[in-house]
C-alpha positions as CSV (number, residue, x, y, z in Angstrom):
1,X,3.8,-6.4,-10.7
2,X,4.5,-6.4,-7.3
3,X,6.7,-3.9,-5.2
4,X,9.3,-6.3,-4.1
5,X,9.1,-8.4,-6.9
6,X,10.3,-5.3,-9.0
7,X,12.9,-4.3,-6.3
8,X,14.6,-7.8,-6.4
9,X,14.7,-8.0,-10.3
10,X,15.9,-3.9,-10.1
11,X,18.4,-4.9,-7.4
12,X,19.7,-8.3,-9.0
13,X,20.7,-6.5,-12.4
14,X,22.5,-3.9,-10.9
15,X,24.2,-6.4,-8.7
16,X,25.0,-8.9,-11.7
17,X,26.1,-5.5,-13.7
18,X,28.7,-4.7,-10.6
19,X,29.4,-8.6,-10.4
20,X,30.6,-9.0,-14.3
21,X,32.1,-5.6,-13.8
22,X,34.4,-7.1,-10.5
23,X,35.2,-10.3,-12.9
24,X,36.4,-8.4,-15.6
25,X,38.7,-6.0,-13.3
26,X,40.2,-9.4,-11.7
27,X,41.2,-10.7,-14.8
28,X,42.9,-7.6,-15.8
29,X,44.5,-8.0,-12.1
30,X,45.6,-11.3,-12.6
31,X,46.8,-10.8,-15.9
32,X,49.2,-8.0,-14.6
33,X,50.2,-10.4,-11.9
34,X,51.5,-13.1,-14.2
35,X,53.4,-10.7,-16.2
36,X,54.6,-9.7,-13.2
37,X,55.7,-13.1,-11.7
38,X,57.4,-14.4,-15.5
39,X,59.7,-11.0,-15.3
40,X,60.7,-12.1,-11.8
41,X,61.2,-15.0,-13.4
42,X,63.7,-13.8,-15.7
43,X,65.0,-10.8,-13.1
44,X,65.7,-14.3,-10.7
45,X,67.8,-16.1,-14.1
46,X,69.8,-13.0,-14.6
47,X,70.6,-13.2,-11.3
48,X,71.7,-16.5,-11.3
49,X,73.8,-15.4,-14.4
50,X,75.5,-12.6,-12.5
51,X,76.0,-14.7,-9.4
52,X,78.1,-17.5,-11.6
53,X,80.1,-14.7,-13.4
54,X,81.9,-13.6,-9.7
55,X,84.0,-16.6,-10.3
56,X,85.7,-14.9,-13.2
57,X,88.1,-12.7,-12.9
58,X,86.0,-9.4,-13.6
59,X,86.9,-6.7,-11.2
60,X,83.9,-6.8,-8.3
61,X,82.7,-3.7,-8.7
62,X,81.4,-4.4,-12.3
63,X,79.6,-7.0,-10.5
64,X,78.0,-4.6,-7.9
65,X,77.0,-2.6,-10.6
66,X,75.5,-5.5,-12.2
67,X,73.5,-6.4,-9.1
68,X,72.2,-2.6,-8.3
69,X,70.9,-2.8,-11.4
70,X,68.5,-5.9,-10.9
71,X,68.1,-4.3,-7.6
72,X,66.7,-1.4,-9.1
73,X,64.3,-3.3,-11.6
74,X,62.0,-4.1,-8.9
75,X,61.5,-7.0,-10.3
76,X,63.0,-9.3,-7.5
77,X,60.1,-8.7,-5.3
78,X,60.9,-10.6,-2.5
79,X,64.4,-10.2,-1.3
80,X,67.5,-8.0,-2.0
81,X,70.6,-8.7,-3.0
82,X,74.3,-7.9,-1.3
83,X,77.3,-8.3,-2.2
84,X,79.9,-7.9,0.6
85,X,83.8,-8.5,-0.2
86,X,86.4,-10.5,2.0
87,X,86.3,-7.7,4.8
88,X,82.7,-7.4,5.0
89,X,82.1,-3.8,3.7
90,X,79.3,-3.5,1.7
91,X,79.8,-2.9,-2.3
92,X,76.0,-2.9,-3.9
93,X,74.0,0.3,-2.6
94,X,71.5,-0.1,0.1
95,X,67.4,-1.1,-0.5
96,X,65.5,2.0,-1.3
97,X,62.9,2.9,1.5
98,X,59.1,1.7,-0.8
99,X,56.7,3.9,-0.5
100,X,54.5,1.0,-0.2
101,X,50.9,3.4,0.3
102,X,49.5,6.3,2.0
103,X,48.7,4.3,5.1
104,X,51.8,3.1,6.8
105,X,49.7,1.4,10.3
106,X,47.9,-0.8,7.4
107,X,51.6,-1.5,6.0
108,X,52.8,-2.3,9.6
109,X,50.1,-4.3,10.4
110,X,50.2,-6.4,7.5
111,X,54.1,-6.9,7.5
112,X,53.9,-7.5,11.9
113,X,54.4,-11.0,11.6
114,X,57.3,-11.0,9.1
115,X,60.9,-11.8,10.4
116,X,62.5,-14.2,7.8
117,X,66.5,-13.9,8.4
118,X,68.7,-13.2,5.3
119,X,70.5,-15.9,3.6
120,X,74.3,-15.7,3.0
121,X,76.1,-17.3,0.5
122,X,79.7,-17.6,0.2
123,X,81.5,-17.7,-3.4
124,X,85.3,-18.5,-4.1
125,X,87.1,-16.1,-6.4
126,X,89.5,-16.8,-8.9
127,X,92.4,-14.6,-7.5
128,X,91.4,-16.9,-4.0
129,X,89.5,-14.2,-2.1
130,X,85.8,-14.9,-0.6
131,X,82.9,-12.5,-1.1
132,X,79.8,-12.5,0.4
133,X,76.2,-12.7,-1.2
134,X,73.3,-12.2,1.4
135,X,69.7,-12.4,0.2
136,X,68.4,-9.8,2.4
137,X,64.2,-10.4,2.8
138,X,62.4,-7.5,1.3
139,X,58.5,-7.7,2.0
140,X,57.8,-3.9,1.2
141,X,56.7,-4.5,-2.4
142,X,54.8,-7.6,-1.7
143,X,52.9,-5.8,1.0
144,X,52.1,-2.7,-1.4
145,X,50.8,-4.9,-3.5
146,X,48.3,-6.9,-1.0
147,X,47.4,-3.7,0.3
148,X,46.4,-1.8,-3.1
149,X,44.4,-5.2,-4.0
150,X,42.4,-5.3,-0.6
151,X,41.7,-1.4,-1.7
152,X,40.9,-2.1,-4.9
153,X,38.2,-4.8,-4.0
154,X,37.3,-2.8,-0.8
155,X,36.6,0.4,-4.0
156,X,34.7,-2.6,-5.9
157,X,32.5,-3.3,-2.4
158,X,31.9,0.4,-2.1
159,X,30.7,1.0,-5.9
160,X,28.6,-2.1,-5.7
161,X,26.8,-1.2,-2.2
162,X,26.6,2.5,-3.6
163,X,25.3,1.2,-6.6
164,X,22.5,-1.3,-5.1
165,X,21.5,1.7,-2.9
166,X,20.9,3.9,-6.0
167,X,19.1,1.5,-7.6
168,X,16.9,0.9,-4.5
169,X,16.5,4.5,-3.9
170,X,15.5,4.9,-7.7
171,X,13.2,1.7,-7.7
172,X,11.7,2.8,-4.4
173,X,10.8,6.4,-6.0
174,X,9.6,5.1,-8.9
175,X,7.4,2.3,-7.5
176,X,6.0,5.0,-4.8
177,X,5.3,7.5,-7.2
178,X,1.0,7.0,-7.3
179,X,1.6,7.7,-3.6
180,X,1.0,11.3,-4.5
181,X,-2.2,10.1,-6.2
182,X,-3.2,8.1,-3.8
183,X,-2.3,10.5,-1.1
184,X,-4.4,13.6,-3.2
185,X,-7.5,11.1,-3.8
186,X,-8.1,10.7,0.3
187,X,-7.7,14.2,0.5
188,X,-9.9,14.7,-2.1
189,X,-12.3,12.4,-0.1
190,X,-11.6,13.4,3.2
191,X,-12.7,17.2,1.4
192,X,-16.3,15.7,0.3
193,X,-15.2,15.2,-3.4
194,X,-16.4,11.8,-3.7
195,X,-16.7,11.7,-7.6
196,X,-12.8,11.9,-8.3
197,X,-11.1,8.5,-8.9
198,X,-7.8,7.1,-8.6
199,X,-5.5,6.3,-12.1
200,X,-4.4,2.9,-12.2
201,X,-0.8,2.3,-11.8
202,X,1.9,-0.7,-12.1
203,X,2.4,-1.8,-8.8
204,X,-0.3,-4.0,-7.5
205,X,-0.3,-3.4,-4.0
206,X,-0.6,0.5,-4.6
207,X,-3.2,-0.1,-7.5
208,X,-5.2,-2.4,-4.8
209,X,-5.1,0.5,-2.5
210,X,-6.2,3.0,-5.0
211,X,-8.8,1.0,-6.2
212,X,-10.3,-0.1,-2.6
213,X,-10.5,4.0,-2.3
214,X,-12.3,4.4,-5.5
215,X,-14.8,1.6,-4.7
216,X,-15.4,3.6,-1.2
217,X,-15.8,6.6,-2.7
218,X,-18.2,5.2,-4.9
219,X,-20.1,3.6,-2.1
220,X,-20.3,6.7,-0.1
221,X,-21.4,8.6,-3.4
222,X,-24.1,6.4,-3.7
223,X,-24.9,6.6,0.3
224,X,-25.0,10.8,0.2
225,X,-27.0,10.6,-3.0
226,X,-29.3,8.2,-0.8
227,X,-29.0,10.5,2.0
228,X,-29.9,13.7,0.4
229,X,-32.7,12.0,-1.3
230,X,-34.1,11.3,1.9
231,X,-33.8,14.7,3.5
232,X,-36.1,15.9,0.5
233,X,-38.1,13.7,1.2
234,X,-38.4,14.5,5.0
235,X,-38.6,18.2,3.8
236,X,-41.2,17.8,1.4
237,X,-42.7,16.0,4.2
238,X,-42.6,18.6,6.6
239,X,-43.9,21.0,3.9
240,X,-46.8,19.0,3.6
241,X,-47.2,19.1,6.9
242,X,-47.1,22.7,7.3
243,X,-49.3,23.1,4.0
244,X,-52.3,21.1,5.6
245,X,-51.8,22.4,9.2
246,X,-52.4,26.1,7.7
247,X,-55.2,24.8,5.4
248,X,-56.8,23.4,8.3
249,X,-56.0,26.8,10.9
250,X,-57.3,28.9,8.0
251,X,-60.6,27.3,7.4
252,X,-61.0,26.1,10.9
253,X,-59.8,28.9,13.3
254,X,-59.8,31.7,10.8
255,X,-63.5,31.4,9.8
256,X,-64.4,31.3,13.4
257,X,-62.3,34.0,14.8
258,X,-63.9,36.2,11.7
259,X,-67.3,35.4,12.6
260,X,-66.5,35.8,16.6
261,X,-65.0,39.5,15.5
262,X,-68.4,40.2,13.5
263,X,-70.3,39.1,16.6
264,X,-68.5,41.1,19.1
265,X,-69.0,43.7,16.7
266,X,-72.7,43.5,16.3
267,X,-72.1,43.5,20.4
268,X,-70.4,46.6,20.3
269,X,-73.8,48.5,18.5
270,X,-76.7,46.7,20.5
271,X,-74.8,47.5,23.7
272,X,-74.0,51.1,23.5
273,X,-76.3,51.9,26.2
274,X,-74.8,49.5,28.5
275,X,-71.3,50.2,30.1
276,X,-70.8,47.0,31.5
277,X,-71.9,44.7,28.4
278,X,-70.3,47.4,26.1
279,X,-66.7,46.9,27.8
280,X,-67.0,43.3,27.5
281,X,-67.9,43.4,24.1
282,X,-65.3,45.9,23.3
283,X,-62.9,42.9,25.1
284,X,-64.1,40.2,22.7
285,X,-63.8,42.4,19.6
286,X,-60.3,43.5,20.4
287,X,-59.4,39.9,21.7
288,X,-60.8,38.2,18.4
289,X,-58.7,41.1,16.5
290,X,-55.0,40.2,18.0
291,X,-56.0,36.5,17.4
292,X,-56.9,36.7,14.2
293,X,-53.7,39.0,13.3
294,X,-51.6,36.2,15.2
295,X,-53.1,33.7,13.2
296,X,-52.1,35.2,9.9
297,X,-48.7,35.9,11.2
298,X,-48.2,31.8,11.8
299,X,-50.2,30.8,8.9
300,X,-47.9,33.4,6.3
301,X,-44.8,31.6,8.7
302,X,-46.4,27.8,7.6
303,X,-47.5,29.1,4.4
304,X,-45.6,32.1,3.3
305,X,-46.1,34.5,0.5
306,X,-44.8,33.5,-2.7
307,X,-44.2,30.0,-1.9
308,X,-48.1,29.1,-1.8
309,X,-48.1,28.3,-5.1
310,X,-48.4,25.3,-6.9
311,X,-44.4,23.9,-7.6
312,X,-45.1,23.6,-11.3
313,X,-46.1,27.5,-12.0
314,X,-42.7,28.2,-9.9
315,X,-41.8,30.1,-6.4
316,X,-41.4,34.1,-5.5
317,X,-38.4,33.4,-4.0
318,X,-37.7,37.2,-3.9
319,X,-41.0,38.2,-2.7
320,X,-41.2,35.9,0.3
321,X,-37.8,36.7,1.5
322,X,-39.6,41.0,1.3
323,X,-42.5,39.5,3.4
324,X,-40.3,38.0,5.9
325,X,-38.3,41.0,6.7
326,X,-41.6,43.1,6.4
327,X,-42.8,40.2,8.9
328,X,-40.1,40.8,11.4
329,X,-39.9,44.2,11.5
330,X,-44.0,44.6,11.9
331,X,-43.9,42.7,15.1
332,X,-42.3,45.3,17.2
333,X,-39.0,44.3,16.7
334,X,-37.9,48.0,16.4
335,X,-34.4,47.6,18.0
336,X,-33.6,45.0,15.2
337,X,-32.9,46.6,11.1
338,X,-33.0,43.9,8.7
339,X,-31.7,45.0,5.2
340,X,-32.0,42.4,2.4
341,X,-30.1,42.5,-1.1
342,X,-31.3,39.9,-3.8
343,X,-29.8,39.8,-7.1
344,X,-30.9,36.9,-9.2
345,X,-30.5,38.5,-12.4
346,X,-33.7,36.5,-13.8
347,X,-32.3,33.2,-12.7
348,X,-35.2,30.8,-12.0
349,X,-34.8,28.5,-8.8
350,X,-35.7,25.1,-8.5
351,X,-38.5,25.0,-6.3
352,X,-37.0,22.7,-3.6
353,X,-34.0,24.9,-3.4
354,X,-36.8,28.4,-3.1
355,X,-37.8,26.7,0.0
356,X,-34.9,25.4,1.5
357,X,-33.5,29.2,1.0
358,X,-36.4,30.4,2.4
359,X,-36.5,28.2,5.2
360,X,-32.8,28.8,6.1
361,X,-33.2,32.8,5.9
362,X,-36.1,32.1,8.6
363,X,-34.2,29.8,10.8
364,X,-31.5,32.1,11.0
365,X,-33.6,35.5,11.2
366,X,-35.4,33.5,14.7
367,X,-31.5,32.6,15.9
368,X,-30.6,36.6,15.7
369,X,-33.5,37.5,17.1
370,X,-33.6,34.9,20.3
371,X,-29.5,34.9,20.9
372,X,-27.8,37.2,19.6
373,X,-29.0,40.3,20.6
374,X,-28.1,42.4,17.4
375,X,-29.5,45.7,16.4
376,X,-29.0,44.9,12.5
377,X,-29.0,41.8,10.3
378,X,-28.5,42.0,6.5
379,X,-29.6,39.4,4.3
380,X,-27.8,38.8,0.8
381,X,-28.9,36.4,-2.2
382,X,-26.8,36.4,-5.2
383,X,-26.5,34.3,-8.1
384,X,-22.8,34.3,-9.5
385,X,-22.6,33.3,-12.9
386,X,-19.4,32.9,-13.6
387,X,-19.5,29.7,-11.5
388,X,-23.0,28.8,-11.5
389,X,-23.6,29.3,-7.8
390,X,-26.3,30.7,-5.7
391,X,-24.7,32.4,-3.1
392,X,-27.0,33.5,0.2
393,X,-25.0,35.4,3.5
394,X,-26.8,36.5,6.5
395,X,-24.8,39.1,8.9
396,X,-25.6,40.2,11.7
397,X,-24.2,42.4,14.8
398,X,-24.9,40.8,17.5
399,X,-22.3,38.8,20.2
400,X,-21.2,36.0,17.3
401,X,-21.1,32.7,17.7
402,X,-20.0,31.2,21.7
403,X,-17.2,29.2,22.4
404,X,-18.9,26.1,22.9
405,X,-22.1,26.4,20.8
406,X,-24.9,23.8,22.1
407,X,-26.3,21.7,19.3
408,X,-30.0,23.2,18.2
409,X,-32.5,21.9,16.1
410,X,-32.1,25.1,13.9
411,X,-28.7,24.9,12.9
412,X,-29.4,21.0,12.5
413,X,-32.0,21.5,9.9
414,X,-30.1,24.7,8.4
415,X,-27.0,21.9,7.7
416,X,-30.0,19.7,7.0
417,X,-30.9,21.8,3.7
418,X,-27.8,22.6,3.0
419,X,-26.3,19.2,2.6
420,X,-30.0,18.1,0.6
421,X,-28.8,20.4,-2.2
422,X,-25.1,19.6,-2.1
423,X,-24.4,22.8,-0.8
424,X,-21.7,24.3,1.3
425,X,-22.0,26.0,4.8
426,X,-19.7,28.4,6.7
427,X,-20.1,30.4,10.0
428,X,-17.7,32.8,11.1
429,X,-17.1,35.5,13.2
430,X,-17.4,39.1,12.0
431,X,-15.6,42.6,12.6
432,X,-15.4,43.8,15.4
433,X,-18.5,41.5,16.2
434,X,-21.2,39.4,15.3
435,X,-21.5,36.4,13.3
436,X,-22.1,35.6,9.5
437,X,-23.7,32.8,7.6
438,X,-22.5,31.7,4.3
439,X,-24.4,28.9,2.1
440,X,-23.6,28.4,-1.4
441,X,-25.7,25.9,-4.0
442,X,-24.7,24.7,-7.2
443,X,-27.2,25.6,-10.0
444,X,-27.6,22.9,-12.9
């Protein structure tokens, strides 16, 4: 159903509810008011009564007493009556002050305009003396009464506007309840938790909305799955790559450098008498040597130990993350202590995830060494069981990360790998310096 659809039917049954309630009230009003009106009725014939008797010769202050009393009745709503005798004095008891409501301007205001003059009647006694009956206009009650029937209907407003409000209120909170659903889905989106969908709810426009964000989270589930597929793809690409390029340096360059450094050797014999030939010999030999170790050193960085393997018998992990920091360390690099911690409690890797760990840890290790100028890097890989995670954290001492990095190629691919195996990256600043990598990898 719609949202105002549902508002107007909410709002037009409270308002016929208030509207039948209203009707009902002003028929209990009315029928008060008719009541009212036939004992004025009857107050007005009694008074007629009691008007004829003063031509009898009952003393005149039976009939004052007679007239206070339908005075009193409040029943003769709109006038007073006076009775004066030959001299003028006054023999029925003056009009009451009415208390006609607790808001005497509104009583003034409605009663402004009124300025009716009294009427005087003249009757003949028996005995021959003249008396006086004045009808003396007396608005007070009629204006109470107005006044405590505009309150009443301006009470009845009040209730029904209070009432519609409520209802809207209610209808509003109720209708935008799956806001909070709708509102925890984008975050859960905007987070990278694509695979979490929105409940259906009542109201179409809001149930249009949440199902316009589950269709985009499903498209972009399906685009990262694409993505990530084609980042292992590009990696195994660029494995292959590095695979052939050492296959060919190995049996290409490595074959000749060997056989240069057994000819510069043979050299070094046949020339022992001859300074000049010796020293160059002794030139080649050493030459051939520091190329031939260099060449190892890139073809175990192409190809390294433990991950030479064919994919199916699985990956040293362990053992070529050992080589690499026995690698580092052996080049000179004295002012730089690498540690490394593994504990994967038997856990074996899948292959793709061996290298991209492997790769990262040698990313990383080349960013210390080129910027960061640290004296010590510690490399940790844990697998946590509890939530099925492989956890790997590279620290290091050096000057951290700057305040406005500049985007490299090796943090590209290092968020590269890490987002091929839906994993999660952090960097952040250590104590009282340097800079630590976090990545963590779900294991199925």
């Amino acid at each position: 159903m719609q949202l105002l659809t549902r508002l107007l039917l909410r709002l037009g049954a409270v308002g016929l509810l208030m509207l039948a309630l209203a009707f009902v009230l002003t028929l209990f009003a009315a029928r008060q008011d008719i009541a009212d009106e036939i004992q004025g009725s009857q107050r007005i014939g009694q008074l007629l009564e009691a008007l004829s008797a003063l031509q009898d010769d009952m003393p005149l202050a039976q009939h004052a007493q007679r007239i206070d009393a339908l005075n009193r009745s409040d029943t003769l709503r709109q006038f007073h009556v006076a009775l004066l005798d030959r001299e003028g004095r006054r023999l029925t008891a003056s009009p009451r002050p009415v208390q006609t409501s607790e808001l005497p301007w509104l009583n003034r205001f409605v009663v402004s305009e009124v300025s009716l003059p009294a009427h005087t009647l003249w009757l003949k006694r028996p005995d021959g003396d003249t008396v006086t009956v004045r009808l003396e206009p007396n608005p007070q009650p009629e204006s109470a009464e107005a006044i405590a029937s505009a309150l009443v209907q301006l009470a009845l407003f009040a209730a029904l506007a209070t009432a519609l409000i409520a209802a809207l209120a209610f209808s509003l909170r109720h209708s935008l309840l799956p806001l909070a659903d709708i509102l925890s889905g984008i975050s859960r989106i905007e987070a990278g938790d694509y695979g979490a969908r929105i409940a259906r709810c009542a109201t179409r426009e809001l149930n249009q909305i949440g199902q316009a964000l589950n269709h985009l989270a499903a498209a972009l589930t399906e685009q990262i799955a694409k993505q990530r597929e084609l980042l292992h793809r590009l990696q195994e690409v660029q494995e292959n790559e590095r695979r052939k390029l050492a296959h060919e340096l190995h049996d290409e360059f490595g074959q000749r450098l060997t056989a240069m450094q057994v000819d510069a050797s043979y050299l070094l014999k046949q020339t022992a008498l001859a300074p000049a030939l010796h020293a160059c010999a002794q030139a080649m030999y050493e030459n051939s040597s520091s190329i031939l170790s260099q060449l190892r050193s890139l073809l175990a960085q192409l190809r390294p130990y433990g991950l030479q393997g064919d994919e199916e018998h699985g990956i040293a992990l362990e053992e070529a993350l050992r080589e690499l920091v026995r690698q580092r360390q052996s080049r000179g690099e004295a002012a730089l202590e690498c540690h490394l911690h593994t504990a994967l409690d038997g856990e074996t890797l899948p292959p793709r995830l061996a290298v991209a760990v492997y790769r990262i840890a040698q990313e990383a290790l080349t960013n210390v060494m080129r910027h960061s100028g640290a004296t010590r890097v510690s490399i940790s890989l844990e697998v946590d069981r509890g939530t099925r995670r492989l956890n790997l954290t590279i620290a290091d001492n050096g000057k951290g990360m700057p305040e406005h990095p500049s985007p490299g190629l090796g943090l590209a691919g290092i968020r590269e790998r890490v987002l091929a195996h839906q994993g999660e990256l952090a960097m952040m600043s250590a104590e009282p310096h340097g800079l630590t990598l976090k990545a963590s990898f779900p294991l199925c």
